[in-house]
Backbone and ligand atoms as CSV (ligand in chain L), in Angstrom:
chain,resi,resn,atom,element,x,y,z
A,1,UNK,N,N,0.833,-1.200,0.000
A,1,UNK,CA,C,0.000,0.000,0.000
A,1,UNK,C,C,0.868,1.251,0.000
A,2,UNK,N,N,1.820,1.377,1.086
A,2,UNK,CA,C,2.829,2.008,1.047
A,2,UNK,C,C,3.419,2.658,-0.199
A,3,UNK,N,N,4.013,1.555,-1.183
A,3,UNK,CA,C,4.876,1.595,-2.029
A,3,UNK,C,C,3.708,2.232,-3.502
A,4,UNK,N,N,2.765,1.350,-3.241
A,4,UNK,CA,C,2.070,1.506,-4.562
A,4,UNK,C,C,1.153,2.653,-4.775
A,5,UNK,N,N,0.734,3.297,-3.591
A,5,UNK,CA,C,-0.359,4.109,-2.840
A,5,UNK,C,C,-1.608,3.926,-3.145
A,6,UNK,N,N,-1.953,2.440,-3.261
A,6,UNK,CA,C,-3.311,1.762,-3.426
A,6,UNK,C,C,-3.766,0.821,-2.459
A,7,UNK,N,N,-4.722,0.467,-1.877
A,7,UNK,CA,C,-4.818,-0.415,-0.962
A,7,UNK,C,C,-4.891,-2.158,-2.166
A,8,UNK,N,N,-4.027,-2.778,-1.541
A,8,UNK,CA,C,-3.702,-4.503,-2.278
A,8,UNK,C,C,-5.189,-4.972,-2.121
A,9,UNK,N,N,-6.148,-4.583,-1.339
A,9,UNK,CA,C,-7.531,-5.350,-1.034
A,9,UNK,C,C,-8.469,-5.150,-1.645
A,10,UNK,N,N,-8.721,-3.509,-2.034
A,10,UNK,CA,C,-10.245,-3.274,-2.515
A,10,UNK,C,C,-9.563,-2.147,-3.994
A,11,UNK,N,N,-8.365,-2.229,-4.103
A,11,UNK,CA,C,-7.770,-0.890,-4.695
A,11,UNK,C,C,-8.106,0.388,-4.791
A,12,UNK,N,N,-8.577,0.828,-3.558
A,12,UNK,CA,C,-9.184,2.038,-3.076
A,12,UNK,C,C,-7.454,3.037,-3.013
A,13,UNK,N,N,-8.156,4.171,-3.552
A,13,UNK,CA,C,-7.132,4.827,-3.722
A,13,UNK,C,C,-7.030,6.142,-2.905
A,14,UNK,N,N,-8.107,6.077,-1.987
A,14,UNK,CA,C,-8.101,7.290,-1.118
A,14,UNK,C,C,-7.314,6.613,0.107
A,15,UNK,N,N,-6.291,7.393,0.774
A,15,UNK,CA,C,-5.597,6.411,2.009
A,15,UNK,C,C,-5.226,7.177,2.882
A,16,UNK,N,N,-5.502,6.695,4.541
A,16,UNK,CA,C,-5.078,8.004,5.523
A,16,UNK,C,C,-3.707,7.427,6.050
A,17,UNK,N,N,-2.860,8.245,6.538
A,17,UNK,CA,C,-1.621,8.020,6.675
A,17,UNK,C,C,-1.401,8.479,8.021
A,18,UNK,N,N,-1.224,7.573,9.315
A,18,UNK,CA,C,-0.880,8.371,10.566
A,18,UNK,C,C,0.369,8.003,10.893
A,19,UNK,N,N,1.025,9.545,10.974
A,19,UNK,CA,C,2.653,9.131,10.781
A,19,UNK,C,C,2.937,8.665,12.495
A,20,UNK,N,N,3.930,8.280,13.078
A,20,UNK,CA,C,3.855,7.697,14.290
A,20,UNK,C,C,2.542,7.337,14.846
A,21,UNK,N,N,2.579,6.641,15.075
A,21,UNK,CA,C,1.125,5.568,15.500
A,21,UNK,C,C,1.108,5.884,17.153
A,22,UNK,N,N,0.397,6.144,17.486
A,22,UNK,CA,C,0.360,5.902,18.949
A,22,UNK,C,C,-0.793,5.517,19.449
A,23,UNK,N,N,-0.578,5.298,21.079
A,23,UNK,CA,C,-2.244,4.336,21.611
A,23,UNK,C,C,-2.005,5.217,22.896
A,24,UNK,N,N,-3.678,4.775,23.229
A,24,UNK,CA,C,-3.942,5.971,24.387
A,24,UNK,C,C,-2.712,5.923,25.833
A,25,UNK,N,N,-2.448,6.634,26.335
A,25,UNK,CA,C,-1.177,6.665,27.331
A,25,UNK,C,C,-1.464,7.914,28.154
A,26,UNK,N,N,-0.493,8.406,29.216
A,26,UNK,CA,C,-1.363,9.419,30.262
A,26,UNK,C,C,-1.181,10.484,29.621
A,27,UNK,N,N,-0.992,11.109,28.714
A,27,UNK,CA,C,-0.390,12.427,27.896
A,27,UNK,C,C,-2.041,12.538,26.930
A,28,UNK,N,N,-2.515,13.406,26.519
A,28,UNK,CA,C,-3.426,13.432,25.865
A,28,UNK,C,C,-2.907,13.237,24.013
A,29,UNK,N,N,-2.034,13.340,24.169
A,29,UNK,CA,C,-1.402,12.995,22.863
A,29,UNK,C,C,-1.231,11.104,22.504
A,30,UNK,N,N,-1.313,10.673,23.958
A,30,UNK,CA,C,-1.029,9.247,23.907
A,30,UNK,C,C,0.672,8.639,23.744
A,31,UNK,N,N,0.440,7.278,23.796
A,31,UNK,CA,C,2.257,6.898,24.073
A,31,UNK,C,C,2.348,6.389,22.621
A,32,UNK,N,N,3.653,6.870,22.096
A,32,UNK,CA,C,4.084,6.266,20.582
A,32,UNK,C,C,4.388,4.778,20.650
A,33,UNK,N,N,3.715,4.012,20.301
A,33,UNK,CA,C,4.014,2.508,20.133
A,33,UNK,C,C,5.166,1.912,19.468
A,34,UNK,N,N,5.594,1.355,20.625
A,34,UNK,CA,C,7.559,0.967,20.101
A,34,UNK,C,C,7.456,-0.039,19.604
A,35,UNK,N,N,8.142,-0.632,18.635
A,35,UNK,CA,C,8.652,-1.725,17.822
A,35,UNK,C,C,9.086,-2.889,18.801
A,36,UNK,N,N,9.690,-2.167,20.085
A,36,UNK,CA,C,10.367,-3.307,20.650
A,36,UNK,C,C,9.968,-2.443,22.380
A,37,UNK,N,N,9.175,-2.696,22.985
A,37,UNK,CA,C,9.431,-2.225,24.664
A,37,UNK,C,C,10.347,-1.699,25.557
A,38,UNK,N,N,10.887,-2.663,25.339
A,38,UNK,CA,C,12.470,-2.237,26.455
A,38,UNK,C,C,13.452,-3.201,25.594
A,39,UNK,N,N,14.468,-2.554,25.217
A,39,UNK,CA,C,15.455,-3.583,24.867
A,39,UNK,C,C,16.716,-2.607,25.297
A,40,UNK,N,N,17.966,-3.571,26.119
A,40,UNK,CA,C,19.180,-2.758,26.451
A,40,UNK,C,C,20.018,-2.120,25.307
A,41,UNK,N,N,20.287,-1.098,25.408
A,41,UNK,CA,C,20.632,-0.518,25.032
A,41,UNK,C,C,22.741,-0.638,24.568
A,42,UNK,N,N,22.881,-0.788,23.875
A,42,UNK,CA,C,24.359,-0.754,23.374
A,42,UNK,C,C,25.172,0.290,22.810
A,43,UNK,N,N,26.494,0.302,23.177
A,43,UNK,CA,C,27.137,1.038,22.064
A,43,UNK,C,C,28.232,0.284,21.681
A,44,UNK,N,N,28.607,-0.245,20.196
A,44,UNK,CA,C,29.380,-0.943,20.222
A,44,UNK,C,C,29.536,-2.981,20.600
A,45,UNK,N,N,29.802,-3.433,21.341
A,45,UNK,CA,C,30.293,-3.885,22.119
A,45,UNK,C,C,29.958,-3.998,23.450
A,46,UNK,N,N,29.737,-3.140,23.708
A,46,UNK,CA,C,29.624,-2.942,25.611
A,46,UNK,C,C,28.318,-2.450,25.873
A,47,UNK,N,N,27.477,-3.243,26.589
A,47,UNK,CA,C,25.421,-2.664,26.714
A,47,UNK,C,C,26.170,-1.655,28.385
A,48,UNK,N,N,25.019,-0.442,27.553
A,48,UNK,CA,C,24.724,0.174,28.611
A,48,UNK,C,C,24.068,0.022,29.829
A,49,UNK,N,N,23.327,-0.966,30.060
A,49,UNK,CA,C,23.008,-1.740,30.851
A,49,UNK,C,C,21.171,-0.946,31.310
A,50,UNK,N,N,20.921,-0.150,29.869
A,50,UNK,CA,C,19.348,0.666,30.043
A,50,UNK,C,C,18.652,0.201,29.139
A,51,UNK,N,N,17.338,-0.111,29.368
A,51,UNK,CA,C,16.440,-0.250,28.801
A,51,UNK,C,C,15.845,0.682,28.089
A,52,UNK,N,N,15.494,0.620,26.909
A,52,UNK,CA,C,14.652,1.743,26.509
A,52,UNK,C,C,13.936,1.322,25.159
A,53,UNK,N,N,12.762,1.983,25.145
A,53,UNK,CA,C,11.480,1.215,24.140
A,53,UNK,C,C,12.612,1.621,22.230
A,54,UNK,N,N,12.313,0.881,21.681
A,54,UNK,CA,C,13.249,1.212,20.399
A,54,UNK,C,C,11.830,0.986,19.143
A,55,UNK,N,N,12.014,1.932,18.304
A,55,UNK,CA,C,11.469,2.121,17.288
A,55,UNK,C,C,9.710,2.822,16.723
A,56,UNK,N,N,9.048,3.007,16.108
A,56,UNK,CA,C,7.936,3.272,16.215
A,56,UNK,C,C,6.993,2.838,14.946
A,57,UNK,N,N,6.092,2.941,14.331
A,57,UNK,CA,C,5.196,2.903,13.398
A,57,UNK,C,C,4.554,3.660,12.724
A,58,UNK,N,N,4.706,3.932,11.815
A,58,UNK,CA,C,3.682,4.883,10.827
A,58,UNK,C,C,2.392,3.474,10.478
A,59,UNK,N,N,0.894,4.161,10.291
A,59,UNK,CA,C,-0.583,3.493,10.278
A,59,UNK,C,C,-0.449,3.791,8.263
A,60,UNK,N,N,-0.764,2.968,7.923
A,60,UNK,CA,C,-1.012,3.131,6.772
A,60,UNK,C,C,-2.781,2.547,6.354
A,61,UNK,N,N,-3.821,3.218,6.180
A,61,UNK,CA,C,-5.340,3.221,5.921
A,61,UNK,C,C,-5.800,2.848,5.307
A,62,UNK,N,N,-6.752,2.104,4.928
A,62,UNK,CA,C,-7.260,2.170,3.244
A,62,UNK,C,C,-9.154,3.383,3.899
A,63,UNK,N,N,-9.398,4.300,2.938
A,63,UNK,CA,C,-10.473,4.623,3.283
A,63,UNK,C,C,-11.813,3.989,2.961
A,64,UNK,N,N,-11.659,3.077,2.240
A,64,UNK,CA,C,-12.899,2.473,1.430
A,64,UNK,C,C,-13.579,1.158,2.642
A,65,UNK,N,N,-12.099,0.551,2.986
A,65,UNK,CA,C,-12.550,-1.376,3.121
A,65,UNK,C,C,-11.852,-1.119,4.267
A,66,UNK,N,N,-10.942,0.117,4.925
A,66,UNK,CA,C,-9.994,-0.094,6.395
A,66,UNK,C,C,-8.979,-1.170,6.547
A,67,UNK,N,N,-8.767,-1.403,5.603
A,67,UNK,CA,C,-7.837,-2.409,5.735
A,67,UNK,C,C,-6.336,-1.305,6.038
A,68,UNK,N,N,-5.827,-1.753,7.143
A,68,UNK,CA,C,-4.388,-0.954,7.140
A,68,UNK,C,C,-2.944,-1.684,7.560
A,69,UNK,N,N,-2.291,-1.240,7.621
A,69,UNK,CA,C,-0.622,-2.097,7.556
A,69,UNK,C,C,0.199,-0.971,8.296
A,70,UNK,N,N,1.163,-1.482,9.150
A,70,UNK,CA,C,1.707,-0.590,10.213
A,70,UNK,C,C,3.394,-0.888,9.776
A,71,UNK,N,N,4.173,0.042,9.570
A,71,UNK,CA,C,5.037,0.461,8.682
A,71,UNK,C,C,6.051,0.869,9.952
A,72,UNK,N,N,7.099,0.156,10.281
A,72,UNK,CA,C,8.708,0.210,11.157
A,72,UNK,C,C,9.359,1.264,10.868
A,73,UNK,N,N,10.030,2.074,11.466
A,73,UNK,CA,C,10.585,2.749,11.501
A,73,UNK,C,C,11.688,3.218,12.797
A,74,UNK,N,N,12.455,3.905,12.668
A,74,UNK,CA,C,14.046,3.782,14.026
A,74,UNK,C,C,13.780,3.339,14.417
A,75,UNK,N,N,14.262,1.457,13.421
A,75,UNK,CA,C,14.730,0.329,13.656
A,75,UNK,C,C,15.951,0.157,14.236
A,76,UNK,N,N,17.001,1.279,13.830
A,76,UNK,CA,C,18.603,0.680,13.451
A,76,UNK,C,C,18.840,0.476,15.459
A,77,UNK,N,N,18.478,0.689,16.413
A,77,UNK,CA,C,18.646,0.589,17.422
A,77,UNK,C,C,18.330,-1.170,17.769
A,78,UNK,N,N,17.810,-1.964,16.970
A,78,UNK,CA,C,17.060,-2.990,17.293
A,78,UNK,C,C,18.643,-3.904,17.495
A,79,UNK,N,N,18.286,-5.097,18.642
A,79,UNK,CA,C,19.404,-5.928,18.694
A,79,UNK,C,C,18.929,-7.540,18.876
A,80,UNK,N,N,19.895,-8.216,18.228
A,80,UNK,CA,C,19.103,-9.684,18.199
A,80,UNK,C,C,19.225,-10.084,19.625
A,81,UNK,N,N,18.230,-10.889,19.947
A,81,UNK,CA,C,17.744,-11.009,21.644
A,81,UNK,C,C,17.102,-12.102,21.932
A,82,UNK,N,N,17.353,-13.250,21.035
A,82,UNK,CA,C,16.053,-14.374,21.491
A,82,UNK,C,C,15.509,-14.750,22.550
A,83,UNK,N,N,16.717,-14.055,23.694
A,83,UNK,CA,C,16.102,-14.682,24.753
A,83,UNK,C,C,14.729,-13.692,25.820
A,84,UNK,N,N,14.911,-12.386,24.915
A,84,UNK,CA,C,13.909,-11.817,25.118
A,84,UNK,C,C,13.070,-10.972,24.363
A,85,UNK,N,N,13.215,-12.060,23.100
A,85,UNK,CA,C,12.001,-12.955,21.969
A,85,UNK,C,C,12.335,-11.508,20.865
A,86,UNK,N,N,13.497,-11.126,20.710
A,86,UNK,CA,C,13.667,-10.578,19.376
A,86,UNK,C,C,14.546,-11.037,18.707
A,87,UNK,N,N,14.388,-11.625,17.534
A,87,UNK,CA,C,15.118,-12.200,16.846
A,87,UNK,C,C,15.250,-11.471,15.332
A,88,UNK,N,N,16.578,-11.526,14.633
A,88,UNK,CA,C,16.893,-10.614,13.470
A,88,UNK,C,C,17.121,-12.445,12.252
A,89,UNK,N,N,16.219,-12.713,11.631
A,89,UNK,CA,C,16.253,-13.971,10.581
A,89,UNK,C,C,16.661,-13.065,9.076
A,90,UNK,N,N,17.854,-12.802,8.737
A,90,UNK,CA,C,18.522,-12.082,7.531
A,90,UNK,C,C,19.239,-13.104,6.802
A,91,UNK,N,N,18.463,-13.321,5.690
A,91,UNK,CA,C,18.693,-14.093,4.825
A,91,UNK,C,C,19.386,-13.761,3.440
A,92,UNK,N,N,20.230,-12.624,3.590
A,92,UNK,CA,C,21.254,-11.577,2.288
A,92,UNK,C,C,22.128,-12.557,2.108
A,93,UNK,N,N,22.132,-12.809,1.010
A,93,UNK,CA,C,23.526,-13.490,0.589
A,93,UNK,C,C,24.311,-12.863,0.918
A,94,UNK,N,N,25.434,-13.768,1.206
A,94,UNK,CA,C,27.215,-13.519,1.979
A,94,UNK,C,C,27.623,-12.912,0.565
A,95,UNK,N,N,27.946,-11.334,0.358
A,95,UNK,CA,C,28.638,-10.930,-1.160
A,95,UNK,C,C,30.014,-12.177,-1.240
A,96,UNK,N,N,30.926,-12.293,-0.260
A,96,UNK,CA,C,31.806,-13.455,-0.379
A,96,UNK,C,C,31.597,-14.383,-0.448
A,97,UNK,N,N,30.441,-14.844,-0.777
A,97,UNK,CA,C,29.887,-16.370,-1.360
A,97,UNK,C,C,30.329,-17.176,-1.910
A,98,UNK,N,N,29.994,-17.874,-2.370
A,98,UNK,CA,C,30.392,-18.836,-3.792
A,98,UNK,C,C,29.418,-18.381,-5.036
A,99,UNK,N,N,28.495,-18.062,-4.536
A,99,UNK,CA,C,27.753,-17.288,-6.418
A,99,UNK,C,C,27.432,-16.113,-6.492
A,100,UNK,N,N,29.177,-15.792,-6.428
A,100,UNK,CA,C,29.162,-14.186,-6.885
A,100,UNK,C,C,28.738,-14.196,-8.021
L,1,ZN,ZN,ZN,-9.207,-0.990,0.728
């Protein structure tokens, strides 16, 4: 929808766009909905040893059928974590491969 600026469902072409997404929170503006809650924080090598919510969402609409799709954004903070269920599955070929 994003890319094409049509909704993939009903091809409705009118579309509302809410840039950071947020849900109700004590601020009347509401809390921006993070990608990830708390994840420690790094620089490098060495975790800072803080938690802090990482990333947010843009709402992407359809106006016709509502169908909408929620769109990632300041990701690059994200760190692989399985053990507290974030996981990074990157499947790019190795450029040093064998079928360069
Ligand atoms: Zn639609």
């Amino acid at each position: 929808m994003k890319r094409t600026q049509r909704c993939p469902k009903c091809n409705g072409r009118k579309l509302w766009v809410i840039d950071t997404f947020r849900v109700p929170g004590e601020s009347a503006a509401g809390a921006v909905l993070p990608v990830v809650t708390h994840q420690e924080q790094s620089t490098g090598r060495f975790s800072l040893g803080r938690s802090v919510p990482q990333g947010s969402f843009n709402l992407w609409l359809c106006d016709a059928c509502g169908y909408s799709e929620l769109w990632a954004e300041k990701i690059s903070g994200l760190r692989h974590d399985p053990a507290a269920g974030v996981r990074c599955v990157d499947t790019t070929p190795d450029p040093e491969g064998p079928f360069r």
